[in-house]
C-alpha positions in Angstrom: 113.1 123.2 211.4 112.8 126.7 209.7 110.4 127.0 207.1 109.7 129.3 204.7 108.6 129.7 200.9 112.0 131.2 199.9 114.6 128.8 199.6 117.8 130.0 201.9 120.7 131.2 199.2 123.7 129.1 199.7 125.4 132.6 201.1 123.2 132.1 204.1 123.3 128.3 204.4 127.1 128.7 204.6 126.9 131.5 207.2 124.3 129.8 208.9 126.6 126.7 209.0 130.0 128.6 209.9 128.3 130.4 213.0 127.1 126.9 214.1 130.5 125.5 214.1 131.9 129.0 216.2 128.8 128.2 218.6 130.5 125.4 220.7 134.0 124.0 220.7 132.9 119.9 219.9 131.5 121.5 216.7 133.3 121.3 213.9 132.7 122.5 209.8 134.7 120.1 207.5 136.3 121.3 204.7 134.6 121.9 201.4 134.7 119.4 198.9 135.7 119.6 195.1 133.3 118.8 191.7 135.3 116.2 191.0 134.4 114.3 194.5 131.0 115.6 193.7 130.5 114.4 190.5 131.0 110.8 192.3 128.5 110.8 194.2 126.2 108.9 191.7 123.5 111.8 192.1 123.4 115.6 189.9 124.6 117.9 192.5 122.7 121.4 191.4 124.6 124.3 191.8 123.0 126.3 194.5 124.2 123.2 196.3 127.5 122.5 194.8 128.0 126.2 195.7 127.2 125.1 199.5 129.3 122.4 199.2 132.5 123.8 198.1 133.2 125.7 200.8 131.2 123.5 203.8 131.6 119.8 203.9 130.0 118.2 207.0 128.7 119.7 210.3 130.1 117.8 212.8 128.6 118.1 216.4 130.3 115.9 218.8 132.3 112.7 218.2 129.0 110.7 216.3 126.2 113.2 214.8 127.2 114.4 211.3 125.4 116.3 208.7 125.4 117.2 205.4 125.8 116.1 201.5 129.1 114.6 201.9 127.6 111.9 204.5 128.7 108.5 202.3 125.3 107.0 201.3 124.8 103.7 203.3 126.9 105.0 206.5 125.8 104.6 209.9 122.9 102.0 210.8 123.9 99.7 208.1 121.8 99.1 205.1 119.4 102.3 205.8 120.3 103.4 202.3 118.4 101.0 200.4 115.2 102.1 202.0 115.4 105.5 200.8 114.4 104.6 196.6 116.0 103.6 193.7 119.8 104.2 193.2 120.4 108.4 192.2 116.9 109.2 193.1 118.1 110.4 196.6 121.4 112.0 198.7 121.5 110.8 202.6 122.3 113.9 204.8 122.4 112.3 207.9 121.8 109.1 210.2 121.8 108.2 214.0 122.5 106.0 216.8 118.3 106.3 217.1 118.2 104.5 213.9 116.9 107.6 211.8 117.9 108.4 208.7 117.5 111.7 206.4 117.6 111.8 202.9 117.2 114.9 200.4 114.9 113.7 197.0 116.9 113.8 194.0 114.7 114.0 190.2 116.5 111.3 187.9 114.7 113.3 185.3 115.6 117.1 186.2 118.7 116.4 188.7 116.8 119.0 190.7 116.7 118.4 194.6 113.8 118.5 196.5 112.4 118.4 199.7 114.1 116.4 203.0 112.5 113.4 204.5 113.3 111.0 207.3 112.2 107.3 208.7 112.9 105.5 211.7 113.5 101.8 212.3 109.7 101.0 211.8 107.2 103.4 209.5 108.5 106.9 210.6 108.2 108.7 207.2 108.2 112.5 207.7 108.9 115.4 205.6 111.0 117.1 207.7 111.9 120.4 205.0 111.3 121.7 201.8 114.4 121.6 200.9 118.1 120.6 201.3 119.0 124.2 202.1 116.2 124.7 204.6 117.5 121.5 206.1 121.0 122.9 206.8 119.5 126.3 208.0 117.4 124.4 210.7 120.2 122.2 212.0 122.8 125.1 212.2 119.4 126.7 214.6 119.5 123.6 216.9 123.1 123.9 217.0 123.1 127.3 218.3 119.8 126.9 220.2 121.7 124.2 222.4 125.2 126.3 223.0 123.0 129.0 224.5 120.6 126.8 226.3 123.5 124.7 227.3 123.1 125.1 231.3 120.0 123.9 231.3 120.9 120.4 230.5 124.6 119.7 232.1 126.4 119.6 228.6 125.9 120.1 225.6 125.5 116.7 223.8 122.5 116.4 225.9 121.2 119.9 225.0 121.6 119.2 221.1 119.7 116.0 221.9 117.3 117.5 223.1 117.2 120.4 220.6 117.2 117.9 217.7 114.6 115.9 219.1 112.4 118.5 220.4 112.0 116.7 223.2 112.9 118.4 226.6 112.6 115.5 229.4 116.6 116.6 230.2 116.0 120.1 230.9 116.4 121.7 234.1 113.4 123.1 236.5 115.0 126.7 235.0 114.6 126.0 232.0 112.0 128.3 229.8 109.8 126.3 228.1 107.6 128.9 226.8 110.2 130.6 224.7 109.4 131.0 221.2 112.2 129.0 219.8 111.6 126.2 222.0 108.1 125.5 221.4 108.8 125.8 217.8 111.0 122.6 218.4 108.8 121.2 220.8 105.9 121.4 218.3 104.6 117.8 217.1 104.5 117.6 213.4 101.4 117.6 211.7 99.9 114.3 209.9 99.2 113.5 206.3 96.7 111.3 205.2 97.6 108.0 203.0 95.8 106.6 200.0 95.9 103.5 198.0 97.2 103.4 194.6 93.4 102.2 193.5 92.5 105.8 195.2 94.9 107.7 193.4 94.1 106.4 190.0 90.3 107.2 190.6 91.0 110.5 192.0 90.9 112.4 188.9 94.0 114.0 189.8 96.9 114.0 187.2 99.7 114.1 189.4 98.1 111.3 191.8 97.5 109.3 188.5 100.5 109.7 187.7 102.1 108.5 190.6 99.9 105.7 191.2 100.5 104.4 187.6 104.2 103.5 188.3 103.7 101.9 191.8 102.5 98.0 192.0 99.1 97.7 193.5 99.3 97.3 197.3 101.5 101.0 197.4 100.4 103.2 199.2 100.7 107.5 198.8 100.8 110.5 200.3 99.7 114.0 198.7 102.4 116.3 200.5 101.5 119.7 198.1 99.3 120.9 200.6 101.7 120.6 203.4 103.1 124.4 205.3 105.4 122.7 207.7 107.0 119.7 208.8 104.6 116.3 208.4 104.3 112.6 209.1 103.2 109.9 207.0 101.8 107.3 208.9 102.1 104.4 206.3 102.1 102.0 209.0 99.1 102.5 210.6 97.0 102.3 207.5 94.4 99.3 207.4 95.5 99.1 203.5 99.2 98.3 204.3 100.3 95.2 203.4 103.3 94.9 206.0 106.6 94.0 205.7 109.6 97.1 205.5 108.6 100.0 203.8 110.9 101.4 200.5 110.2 104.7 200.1 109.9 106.3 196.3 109.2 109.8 195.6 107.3 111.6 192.7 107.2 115.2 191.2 109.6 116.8 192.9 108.7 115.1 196.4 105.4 116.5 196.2 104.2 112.6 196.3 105.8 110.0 198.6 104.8 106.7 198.1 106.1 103.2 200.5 106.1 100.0 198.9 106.4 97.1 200.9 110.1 95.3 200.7 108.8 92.0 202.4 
């Protein structure tokens, strides 16, 4: 994924997202959707993104992957949604047959949106961008990174796979590995630590305080201001968590993401 300290205007996302759609012929830009369709969507839609939105609905690559702000909440894997936090505190962009699903922070308080994060079927939390419109950017990249580097996997489902994944087990003996753009998406994101909400409160920290003050005892956090690129959160593994499926809840702008165990 691209990023960078300047959020993308919603000029470039659009461009970025119309020459993704010219890039390969099972690609497809839906059409934009109106405020009043936004205004339904339970969440405030800002305007740098209702700009965005107006003219693009979803990128659609193939006959299953779709992204964007228009994905219905709760579509694809079944009851992913719930998972994400509490009701208008988040937007799902996108989910897959690999039971992922990505979801763009939404402040109840501000109606600002935040950064993007995703989880898989177990305790995959990641911060995958810093924002919705970085998030757009990036896909649009893998989109055109697979038309070009199509021949190198015998179509082009199989090349966006492999894009999106960063993971290049399909590729040809041809195919160049050591170009810049693909071991950008080859690169392994980096890891976070976790804390304990006991840790948080003691850490002297006001936003960690914060946070930790409105999560029930056996939470657990991760500090994600620090972070420069794409991260996971390895909840999971932690000795301190309790087990059971994790809810995810986010504070101050996404700069804190916290999992709470569901069960």
């Amino acid at each position: 994924m691209m990023w960078t300290g300047e959020t993308p205007s919603w000029r470039d996302v659009v461009g970025a997202l119309r020459e993704a759609a010219g890039a390969e012929e099972s690609v497809r830009l839906g059409d934009g959707v109106t405020d009043a369709e936004m205004d339904g969507w339970g969440v405030p839609v800002p305007g740098p993104v209702r700009e965005v939105c107006r003219r693009a609905g979803l990128l659609q690559v193939g006959d299953h992957d779709a992204f964007g702000a228009p994905h219905p909440a709760g579509s694809g894997r079944p009851g992913a949604g719930w998972r994400c936090g509490e009701p208008g505190s988040y937007r799902i962009v996108h989910t897959n047959a690999g039971a992922e699903t990505y979801y763009v922070d939404v402040d109840r308080g501000t109606g600002a949106w935040g950064p993007v994060f995703g989880f898989r079927e177990g305790h995959g939390a990641e911060l995958v961008a810093p924002s919705y419109q970085h998030w757009l950017v990036g896909v649009a990249g893998v989109v055109r990174c697979a038309a070009r580097y199509e021949e190198h996997f015998g179509d082009f489902a199989t090349a966006f796979l492999n894009w999106f994944t960063g993971d290049f087990a399909d590729a040809g003996e041809e195919f160049p590995e050591d170009a810049p753009e693909a071991v950008a998406a080859a690169r392994e994101p980096g890891t976070v630590g976790v804390m304990t909400v006991a840790e948080a409160l003691g850490s002297g920290d006001p936003v960690l305080v914060d946070a930790g003050s409105r999560l029930p005892e056996r939470a657990l956090l991760a500090d994600l201001r620090s972070a420069s690129g794409p991260v996971a959160v390895p909840f999971g593994r932690s000795p301190a968590w309790p087990g059971g499926t994790p809810v995810y809840q986010r504070f101050h702008g996404g700069l804190v993401l916290a999992a709470v165990a569901a069960d």
